[in-house]
Z-matrix of the N, CA and C atoms (Angstrom, degrees):
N
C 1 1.461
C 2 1.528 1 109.43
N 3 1.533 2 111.20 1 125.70
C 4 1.510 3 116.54 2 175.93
C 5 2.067 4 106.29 3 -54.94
N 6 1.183 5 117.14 4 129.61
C 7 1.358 6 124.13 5 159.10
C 8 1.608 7 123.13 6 -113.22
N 9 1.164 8 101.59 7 45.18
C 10 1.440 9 102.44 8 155.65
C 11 1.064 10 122.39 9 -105.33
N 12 1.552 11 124.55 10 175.72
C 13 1.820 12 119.08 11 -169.13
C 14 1.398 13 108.87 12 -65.51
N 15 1.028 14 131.92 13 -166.64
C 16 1.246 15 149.54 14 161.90
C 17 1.885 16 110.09 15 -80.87
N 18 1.479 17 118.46 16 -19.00
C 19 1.291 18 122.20 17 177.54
C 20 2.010 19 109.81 18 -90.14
N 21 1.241 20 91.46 19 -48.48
C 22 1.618 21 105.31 20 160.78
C 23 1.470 22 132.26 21 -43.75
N 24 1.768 23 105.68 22 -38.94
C 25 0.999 24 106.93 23 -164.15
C 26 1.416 25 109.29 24 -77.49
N 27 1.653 26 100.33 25 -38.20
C 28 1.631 27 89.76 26 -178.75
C 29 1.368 28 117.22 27 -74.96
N 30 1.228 29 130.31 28 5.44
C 31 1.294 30 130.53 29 179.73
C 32 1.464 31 111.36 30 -86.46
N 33 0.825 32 115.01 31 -19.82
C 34 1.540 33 128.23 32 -170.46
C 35 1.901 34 110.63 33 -110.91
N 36 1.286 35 134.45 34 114.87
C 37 2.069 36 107.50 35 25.95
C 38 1.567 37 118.00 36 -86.72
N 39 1.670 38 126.28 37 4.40
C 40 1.258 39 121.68 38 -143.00
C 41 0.955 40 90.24 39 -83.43
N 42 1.513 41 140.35 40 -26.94
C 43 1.907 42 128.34 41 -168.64
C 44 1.362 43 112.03 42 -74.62
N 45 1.240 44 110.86 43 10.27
C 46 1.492 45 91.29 44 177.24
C 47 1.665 46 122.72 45 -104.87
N 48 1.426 47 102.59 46 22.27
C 49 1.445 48 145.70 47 153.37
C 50 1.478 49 108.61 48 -36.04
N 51 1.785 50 79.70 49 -77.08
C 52 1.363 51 85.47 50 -156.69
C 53 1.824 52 105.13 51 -138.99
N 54 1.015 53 127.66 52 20.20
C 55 1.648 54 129.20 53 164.16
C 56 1.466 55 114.94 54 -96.49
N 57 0.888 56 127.80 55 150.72
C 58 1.560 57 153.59 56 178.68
C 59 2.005 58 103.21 57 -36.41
N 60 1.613 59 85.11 58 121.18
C 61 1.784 60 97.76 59 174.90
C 62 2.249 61 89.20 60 -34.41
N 63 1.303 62 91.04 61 -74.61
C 64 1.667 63 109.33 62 -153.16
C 65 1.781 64 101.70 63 -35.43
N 66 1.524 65 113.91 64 -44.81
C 67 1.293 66 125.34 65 -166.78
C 68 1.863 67 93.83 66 -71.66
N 69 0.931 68 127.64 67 -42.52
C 70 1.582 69 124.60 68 -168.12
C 71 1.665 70 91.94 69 -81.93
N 72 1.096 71 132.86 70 -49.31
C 73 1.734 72 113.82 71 -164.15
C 74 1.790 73 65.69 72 -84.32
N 75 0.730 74 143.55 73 -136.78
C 76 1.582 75 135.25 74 -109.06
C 77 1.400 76 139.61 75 -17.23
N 78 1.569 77 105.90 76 -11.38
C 79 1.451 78 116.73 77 -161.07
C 80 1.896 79 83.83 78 -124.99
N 81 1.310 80 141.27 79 -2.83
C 82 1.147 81 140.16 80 173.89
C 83 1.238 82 117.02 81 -42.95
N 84 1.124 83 143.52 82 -58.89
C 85 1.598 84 154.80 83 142.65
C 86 1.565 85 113.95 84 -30.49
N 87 0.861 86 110.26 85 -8.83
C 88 2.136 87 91.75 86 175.77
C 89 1.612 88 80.50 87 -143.47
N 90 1.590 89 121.26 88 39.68
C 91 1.662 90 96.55 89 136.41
C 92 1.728 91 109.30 90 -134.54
N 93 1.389 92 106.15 91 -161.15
C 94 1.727 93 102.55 92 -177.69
C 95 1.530 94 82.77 93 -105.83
N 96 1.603 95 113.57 94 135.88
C 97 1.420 96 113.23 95 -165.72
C 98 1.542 97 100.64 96 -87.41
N 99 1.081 98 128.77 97 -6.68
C 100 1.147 99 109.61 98 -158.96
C 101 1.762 100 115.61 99 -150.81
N 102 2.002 101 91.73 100 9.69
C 103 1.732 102 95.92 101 126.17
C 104 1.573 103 122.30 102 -16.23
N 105 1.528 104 98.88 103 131.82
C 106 1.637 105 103.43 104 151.16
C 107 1.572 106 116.59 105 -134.60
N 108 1.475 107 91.82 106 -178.63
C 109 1.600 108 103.36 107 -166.23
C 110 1.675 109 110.29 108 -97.37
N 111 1.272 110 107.88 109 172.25
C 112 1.881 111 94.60 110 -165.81
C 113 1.270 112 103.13 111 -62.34
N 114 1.569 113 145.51 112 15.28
C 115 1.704 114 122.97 113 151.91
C 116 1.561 115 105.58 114 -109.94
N 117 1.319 116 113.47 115 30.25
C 118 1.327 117 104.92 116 141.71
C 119 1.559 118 99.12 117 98.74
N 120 1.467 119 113.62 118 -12.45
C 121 1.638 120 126.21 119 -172.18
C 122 1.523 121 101.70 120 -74.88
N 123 1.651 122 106.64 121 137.32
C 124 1.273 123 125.98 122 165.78
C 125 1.744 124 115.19 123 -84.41
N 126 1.352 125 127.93 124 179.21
C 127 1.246 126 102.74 125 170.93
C 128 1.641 127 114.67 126 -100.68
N 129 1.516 128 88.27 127 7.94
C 130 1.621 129 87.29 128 169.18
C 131 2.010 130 116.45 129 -67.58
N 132 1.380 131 97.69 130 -42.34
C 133 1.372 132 123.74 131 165.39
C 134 1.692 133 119.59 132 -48.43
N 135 1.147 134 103.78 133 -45.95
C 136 1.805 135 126.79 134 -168.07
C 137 1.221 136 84.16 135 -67.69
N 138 1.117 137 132.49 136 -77.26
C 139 1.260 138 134.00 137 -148.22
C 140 1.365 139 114.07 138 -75.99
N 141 1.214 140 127.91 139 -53.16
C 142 1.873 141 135.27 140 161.49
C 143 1.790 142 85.23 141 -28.65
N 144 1.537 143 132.06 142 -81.58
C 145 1.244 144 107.41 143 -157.77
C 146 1.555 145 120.22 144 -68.42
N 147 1.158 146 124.20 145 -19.77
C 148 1.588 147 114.83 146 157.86
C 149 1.282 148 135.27 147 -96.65
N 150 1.533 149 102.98 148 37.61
C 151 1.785 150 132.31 149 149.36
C 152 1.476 151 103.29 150 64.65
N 153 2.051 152 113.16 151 32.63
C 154 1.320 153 98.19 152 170.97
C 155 1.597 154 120.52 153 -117.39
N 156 1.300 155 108.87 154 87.07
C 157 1.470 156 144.17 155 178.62
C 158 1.472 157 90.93 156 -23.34
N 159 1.370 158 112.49 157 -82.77
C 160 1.717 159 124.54 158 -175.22
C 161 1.359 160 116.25 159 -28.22
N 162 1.798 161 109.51 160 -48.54
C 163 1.801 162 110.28 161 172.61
C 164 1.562 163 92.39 162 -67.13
N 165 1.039 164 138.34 163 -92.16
C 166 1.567 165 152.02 164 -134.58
C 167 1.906 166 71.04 165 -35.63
N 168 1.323 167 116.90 166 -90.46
C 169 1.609 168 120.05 167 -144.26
C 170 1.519 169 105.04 168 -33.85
N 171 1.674 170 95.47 169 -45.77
C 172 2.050 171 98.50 170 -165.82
C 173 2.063 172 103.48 171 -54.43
N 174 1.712 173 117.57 172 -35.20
C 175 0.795 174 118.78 173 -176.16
C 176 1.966 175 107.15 174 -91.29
N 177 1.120 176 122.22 175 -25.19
C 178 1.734 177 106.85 176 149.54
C 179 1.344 178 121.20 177 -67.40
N 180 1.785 179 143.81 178 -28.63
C 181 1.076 180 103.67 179 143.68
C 182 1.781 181 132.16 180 -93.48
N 183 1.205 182 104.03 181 37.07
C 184 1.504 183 98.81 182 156.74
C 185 1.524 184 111.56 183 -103.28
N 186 1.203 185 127.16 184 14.92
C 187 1.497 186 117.71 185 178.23
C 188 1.159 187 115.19 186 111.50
N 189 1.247 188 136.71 187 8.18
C 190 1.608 189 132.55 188 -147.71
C 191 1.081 190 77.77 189 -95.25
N 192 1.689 191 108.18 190 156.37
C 193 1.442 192 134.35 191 170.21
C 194 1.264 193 116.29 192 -93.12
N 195 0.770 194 131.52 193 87.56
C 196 1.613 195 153.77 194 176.45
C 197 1.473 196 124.00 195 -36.14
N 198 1.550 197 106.20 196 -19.17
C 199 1.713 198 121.34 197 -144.59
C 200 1.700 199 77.39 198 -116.84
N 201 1.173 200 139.95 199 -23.08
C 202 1.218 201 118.45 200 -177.53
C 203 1.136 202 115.87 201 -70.90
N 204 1.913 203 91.81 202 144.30
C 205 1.852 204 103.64 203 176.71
C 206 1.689 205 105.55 204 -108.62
N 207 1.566 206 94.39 205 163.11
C 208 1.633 207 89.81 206 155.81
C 209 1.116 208 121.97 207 -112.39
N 210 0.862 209 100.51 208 -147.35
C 211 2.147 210 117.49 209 -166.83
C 212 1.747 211 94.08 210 -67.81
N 213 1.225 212 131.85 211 -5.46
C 214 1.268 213 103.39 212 -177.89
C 215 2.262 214 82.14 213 -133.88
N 216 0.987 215 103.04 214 31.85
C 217 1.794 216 109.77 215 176.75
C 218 1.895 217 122.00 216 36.61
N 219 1.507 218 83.76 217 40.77
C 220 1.635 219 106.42 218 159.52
C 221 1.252 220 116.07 219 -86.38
N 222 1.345 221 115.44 220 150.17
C 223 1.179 222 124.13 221 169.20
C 224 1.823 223 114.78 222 -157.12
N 225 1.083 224 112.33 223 164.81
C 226 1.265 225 110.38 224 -176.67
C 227 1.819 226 131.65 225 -39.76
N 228 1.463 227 100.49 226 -42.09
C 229 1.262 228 116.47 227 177.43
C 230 1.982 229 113.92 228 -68.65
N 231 1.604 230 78.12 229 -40.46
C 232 2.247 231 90.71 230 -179.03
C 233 1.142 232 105.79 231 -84.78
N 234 1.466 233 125.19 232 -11.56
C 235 1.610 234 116.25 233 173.08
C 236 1.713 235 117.07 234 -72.35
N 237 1.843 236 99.64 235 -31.38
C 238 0.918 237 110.23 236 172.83
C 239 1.320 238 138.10 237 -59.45
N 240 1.309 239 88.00 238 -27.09
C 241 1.913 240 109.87 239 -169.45
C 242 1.551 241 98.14 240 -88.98
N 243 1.525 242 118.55 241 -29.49
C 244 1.259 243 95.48 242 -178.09
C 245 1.412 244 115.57 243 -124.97
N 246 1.374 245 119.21 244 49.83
C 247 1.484 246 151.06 245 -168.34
C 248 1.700 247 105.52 246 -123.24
N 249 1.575 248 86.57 247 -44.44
C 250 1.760 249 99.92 248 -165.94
C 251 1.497 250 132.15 249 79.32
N 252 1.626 251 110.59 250 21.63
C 253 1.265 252 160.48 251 -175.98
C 254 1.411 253 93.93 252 -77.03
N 255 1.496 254 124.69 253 72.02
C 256 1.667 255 121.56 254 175.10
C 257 1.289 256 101.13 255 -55.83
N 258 1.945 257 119.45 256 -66.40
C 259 1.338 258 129.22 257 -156.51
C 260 2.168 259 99.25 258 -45.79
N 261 1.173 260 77.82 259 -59.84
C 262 2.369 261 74.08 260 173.94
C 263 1.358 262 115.10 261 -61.36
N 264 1.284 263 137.97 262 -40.92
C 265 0.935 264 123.87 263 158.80
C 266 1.848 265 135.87 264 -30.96
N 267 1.662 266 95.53 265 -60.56
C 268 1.227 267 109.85 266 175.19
C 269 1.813 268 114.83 267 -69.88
N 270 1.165 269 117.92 268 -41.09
C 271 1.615 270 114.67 269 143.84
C 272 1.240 271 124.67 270 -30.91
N 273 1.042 272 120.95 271 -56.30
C 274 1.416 273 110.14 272 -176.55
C 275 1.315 274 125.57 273 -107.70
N 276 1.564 275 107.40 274 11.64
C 277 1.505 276 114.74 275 159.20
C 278 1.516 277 101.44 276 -87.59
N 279 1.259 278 125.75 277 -28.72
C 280 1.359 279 134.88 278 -162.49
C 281 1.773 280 90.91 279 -79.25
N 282 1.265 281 118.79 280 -40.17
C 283 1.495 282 115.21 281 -176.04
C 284 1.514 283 121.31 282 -86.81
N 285 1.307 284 107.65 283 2.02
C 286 1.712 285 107.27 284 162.98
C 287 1.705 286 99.60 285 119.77
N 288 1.211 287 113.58 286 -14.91
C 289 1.508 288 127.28 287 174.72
C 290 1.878 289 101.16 288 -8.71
N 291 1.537 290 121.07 289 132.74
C 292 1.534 291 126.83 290 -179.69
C 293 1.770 292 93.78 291 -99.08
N 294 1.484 293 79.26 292 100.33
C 295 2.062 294 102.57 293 175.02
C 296 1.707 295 102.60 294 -53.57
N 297 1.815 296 113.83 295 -22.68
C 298 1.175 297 82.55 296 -165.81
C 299 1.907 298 111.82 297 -128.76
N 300 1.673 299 95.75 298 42.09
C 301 1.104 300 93.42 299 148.17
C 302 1.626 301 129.58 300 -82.40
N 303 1.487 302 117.51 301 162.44
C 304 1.204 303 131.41 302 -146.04
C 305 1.967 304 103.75 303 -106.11
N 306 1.165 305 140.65 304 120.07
C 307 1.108 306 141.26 305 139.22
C 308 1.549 307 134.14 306 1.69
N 309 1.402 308 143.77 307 158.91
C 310 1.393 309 106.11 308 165.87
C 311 1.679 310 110.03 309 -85.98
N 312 1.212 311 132.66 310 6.50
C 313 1.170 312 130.76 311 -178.72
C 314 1.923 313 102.05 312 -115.12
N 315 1.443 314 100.56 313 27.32
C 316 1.807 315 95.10 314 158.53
C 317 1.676 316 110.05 315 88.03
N 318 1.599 317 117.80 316 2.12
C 319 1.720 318 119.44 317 -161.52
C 320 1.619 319 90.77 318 -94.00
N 321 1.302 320 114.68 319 167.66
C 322 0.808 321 123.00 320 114.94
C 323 1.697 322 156.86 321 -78.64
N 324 1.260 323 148.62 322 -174.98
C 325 1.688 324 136.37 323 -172.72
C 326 1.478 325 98.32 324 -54.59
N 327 1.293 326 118.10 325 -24.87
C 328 2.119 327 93.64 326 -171.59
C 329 1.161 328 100.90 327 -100.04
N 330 1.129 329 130.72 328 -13.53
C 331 2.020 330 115.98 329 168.91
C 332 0.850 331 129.62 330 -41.98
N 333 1.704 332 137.74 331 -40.08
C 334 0.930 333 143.53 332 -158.77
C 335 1.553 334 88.82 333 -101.62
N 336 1.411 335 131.18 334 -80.06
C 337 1.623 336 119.93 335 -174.00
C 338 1.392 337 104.06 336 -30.99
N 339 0.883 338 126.84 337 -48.05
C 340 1.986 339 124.09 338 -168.56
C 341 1.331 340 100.44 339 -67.16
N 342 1.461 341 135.81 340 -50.97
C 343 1.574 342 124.82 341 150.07
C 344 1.358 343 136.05 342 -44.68
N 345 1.321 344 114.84 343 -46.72
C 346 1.174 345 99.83 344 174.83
C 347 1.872 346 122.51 345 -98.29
N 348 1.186 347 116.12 346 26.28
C 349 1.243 348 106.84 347 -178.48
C 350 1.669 349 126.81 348 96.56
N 351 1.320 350 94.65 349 -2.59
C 352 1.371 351 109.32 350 -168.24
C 353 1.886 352 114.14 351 -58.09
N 354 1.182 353 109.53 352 28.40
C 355 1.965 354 95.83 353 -169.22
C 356 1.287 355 115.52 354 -38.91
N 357 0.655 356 159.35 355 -95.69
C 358 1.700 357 150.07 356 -158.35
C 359 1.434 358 101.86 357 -32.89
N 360 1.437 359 114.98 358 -63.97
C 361 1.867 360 98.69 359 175.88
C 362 1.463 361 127.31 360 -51.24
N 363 1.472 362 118.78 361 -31.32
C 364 1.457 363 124.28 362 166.05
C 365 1.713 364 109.39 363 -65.63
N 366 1.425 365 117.66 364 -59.97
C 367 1.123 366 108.03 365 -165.40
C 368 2.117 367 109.96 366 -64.79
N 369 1.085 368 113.16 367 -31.91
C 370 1.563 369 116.13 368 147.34
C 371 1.667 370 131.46 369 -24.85
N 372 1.245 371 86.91 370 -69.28
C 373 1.679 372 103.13 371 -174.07
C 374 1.816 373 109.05 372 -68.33
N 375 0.990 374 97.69 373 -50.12
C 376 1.566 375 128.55 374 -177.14
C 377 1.757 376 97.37 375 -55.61
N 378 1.322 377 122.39 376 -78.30
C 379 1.662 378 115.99 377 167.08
C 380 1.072 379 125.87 378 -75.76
N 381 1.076 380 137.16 379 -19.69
C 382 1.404 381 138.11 380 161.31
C 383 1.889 382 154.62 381 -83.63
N 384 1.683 383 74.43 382 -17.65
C 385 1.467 384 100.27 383 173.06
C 386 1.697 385 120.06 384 -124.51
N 387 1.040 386 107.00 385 160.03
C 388 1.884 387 113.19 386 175.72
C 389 1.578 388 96.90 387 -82.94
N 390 1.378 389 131.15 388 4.09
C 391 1.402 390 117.07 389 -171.24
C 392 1.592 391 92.24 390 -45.10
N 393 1.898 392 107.45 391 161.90
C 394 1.303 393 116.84 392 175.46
C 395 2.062 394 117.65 393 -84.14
N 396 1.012 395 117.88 394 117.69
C 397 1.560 396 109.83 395 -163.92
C 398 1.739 397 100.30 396 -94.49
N 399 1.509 398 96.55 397 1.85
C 400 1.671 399 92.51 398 165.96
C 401 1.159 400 136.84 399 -96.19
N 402 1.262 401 106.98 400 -10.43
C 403 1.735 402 126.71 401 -156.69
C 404 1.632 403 100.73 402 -45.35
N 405 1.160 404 113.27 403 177.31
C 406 1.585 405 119.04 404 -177.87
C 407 1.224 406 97.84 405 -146.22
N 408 1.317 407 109.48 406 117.17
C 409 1.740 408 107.45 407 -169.56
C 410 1.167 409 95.55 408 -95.87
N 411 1.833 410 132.99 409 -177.42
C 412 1.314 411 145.66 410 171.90
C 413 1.248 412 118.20 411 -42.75
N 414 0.814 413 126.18 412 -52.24
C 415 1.673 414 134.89 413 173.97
C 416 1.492 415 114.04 414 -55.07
N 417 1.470 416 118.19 415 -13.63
C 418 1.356 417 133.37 416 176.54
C 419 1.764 418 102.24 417 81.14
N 420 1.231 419 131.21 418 46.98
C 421 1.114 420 126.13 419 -171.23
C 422 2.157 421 92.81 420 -136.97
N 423 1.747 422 87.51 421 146.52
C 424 1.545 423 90.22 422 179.85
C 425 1.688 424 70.68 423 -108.70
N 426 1.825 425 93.35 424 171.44
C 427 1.762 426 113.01 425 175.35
C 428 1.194 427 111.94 426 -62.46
N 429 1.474 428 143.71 427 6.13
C 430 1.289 429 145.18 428 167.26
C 431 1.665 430 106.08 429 -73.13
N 432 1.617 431 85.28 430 -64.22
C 433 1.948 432 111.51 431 -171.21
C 434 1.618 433 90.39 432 -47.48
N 435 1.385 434 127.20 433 -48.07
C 436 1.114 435 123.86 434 -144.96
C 437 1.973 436 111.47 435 -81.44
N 438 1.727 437 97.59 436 -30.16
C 439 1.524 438 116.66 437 158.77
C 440 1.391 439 109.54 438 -38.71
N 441 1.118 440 100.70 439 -62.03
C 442 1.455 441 106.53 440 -167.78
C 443 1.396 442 136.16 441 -82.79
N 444 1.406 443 98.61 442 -22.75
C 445 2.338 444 96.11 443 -171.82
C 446 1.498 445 86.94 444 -101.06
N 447 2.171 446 129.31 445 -16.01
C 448 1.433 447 101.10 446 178.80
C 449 1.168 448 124.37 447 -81.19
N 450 1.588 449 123.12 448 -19.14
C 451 1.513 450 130.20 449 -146.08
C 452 1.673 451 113.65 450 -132.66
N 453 1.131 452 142.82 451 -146.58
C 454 1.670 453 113.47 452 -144.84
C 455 1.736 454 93.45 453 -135.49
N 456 1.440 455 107.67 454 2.96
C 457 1.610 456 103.87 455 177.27
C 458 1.543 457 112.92 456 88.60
N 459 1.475 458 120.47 457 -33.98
C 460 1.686 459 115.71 458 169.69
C 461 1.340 460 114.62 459 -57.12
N 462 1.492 461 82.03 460 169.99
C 463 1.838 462 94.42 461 -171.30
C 464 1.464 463 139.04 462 -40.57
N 465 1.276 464 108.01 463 -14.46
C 466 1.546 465 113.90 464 -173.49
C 467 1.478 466 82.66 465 -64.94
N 468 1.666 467 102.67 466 -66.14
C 469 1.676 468 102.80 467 -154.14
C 470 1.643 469 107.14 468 -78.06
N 471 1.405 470 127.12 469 -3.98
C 472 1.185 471 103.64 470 149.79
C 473 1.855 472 134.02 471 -63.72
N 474 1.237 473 101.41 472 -39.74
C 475 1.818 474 111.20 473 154.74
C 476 1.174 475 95.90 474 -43.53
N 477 1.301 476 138.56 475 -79.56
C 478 1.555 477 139.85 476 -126.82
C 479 1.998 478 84.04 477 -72.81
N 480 0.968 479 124.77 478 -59.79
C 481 1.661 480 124.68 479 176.62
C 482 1.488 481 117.01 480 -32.88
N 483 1.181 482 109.50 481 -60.67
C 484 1.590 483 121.65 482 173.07
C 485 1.521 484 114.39 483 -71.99
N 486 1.210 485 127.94 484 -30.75
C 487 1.412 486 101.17 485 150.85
C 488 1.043 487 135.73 486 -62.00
N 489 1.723 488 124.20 487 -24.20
C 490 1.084 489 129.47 488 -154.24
C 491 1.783 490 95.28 489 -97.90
N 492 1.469 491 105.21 490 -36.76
C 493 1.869 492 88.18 491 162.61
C 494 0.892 493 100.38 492 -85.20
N 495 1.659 494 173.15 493 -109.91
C 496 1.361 495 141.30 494 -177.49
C 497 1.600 496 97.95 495 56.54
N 498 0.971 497 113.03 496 -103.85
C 499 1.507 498 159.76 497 -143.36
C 500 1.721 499 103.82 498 -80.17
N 501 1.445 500 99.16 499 -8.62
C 502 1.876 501 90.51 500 170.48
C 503 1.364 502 111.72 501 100.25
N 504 1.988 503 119.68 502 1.13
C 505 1.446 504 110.86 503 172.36
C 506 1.525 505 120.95 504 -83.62
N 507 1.392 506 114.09 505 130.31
C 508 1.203 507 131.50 506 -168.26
C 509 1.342 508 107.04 507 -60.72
N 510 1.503 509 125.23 508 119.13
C 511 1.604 510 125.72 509 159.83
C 512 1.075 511 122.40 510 -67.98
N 513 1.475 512 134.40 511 -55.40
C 514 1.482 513 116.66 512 134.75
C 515 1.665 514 152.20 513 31.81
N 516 1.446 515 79.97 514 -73.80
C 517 1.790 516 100.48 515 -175.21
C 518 1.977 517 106.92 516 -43.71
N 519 0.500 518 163.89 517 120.79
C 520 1.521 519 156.08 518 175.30
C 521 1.882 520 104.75 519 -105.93
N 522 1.436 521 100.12 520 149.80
C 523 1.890 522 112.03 521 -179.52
C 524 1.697 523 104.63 522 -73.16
N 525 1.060 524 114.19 523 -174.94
C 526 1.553 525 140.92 524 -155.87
C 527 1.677 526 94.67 525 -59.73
N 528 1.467 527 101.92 526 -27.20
C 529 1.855 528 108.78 527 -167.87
C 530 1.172 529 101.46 528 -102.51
N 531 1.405 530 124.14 529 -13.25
C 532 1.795 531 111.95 530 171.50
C 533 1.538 532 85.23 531 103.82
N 534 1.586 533 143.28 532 -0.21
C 535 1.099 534 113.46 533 -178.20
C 536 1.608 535 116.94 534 -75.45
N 537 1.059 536 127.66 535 161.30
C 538 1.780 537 119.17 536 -175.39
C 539 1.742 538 80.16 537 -113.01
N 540 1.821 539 80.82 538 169.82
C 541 1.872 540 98.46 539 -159.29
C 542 1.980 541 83.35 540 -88.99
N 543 1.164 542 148.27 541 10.98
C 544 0.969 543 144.45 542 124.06
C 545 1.689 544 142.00 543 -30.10
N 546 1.945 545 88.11 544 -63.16
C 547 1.236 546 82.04 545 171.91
C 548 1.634 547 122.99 546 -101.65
N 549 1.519 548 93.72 547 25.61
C 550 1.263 549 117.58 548 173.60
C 551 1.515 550 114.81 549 -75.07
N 552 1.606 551 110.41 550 -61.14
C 553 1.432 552 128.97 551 168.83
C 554 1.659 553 98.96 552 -41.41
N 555 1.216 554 107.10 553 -72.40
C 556 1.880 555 104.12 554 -170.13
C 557 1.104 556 117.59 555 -44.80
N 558 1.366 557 124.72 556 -69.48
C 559 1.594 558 118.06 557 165.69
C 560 1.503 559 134.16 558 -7.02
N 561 1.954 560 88.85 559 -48.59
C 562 1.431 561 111.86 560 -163.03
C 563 1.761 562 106.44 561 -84.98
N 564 0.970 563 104.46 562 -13.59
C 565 1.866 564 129.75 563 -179.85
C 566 1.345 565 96.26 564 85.02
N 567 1.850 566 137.65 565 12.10
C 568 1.223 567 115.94 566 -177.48
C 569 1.469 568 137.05 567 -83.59
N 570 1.354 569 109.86 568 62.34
C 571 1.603 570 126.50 569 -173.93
C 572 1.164 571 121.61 570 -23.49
N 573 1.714 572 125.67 571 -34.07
C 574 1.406 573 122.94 572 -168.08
C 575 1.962 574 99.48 573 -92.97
N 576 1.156 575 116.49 574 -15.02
C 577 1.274 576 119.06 575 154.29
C 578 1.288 577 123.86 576 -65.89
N 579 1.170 578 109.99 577 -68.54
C 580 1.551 579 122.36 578 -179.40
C 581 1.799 580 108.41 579 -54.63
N 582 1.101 581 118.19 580 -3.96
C 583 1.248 582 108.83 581 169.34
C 584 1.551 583 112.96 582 -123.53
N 585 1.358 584 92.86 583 -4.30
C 586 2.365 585 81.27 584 156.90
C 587 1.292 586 95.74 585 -88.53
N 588 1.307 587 135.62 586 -35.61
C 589 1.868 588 128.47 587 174.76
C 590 1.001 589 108.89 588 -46.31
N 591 1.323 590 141.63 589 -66.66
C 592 1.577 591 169.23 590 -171.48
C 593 1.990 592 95.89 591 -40.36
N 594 1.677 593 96.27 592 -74.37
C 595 1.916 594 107.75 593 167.71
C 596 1.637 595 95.04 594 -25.69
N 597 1.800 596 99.96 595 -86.33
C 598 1.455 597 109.30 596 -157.84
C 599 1.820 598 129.04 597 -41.87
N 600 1.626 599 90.46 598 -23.18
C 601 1.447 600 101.37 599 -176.50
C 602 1.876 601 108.95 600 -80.44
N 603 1.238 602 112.50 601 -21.02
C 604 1.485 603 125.84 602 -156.47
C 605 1.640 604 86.36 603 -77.85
């Protein structure tokens, strides 16, 4: 049973936004840590999106559950991935973070960095973690497919491609229509892609 006041309670999980490291670990013990607010956010969550590292850790070692999502299946670790937030990322891979919960659109943590440009979070996840680099999210796209039909073919996302075969992602794999991320690149005119695919396939 939560024992904080009735003034406390509604303040909590959202203050850990924005009130004092000292004031939030002091009052950690007389609340339920891992309460959320009406979108479903924990304050493990709250705080990962308002970039305060210092709360998230004081509340990973107080027990917080890390793995909770909300109403739209964020969580500290997937905010990270699709923020582009390495330092949280690596926090919460470092804290036991579950690589293989799912997105609300079906990804796993590298879908979204491989879409949006994220290199350092891909090349992270990609060497450092067992995340899955095959998954096939809803849209029928693995994080390769997804490199490629969202973003413009320059160099970021040529890196972001080659890590991701690097790392064991299948060129192969083809979307919902059978297209392969091959004849994805061509379509797209992106030649310097289509020819690390081309390498990887040889």
């Amino acid at each position: 049973m939560t024992r904080t006041s009735p003034q406390s309670a509604t303040q909590w999980p959202t203050l850990v936004a924005t009130a004092p490291l000292d004031e939030i670990t002091a009052g950690l013990g007389d609340r339920e840590i891992d309460a959320t607010d009406t979108l479903g956010r924990t304050a493990a969550l709250i705080a990962a999106k308002a970039g305060r590292l210092d709360v998230l850790t004081a509340l990973i070692d107080a027990g917080a559950d890390i793995n909770a999502q909300d109403n739209i299946c964020l969580n500290p670790f997937l905010w990270g991935c699709i923020s582009g937030n390495l330092e949280l990322v690596r926090l919460m891979h470092d804290a036991g973070a579950d690589l293989t919960l799912l997105t609300r659109f079906g990804g796993v943590g590298i879908h979204p960095p491989a879409e949006k440009g994220h290199v350092e979070t891909v090349r992270y996840l990609a060497e450092e973690t067992d995340v899955n680099v095959n998954l096939t999210n809803i849209c029928g796209w693995t994080p390769l497919l997804e490199a490629i039909i969202l973003r413009d073919g320059g160099p970021v996302q040529q890196e972001i491609v080659k890590l991701l075969l690097d790392a064991g992602a299948d060129p192969t794999m083809v979307d919902q229509w059978g297209v392969s991320p091959l004849q994805h690149a061509q379509d797209k005119g992106f030649t310097e892609i289509a020819d690390l695919l081309t390498v990887s396939q040889a």
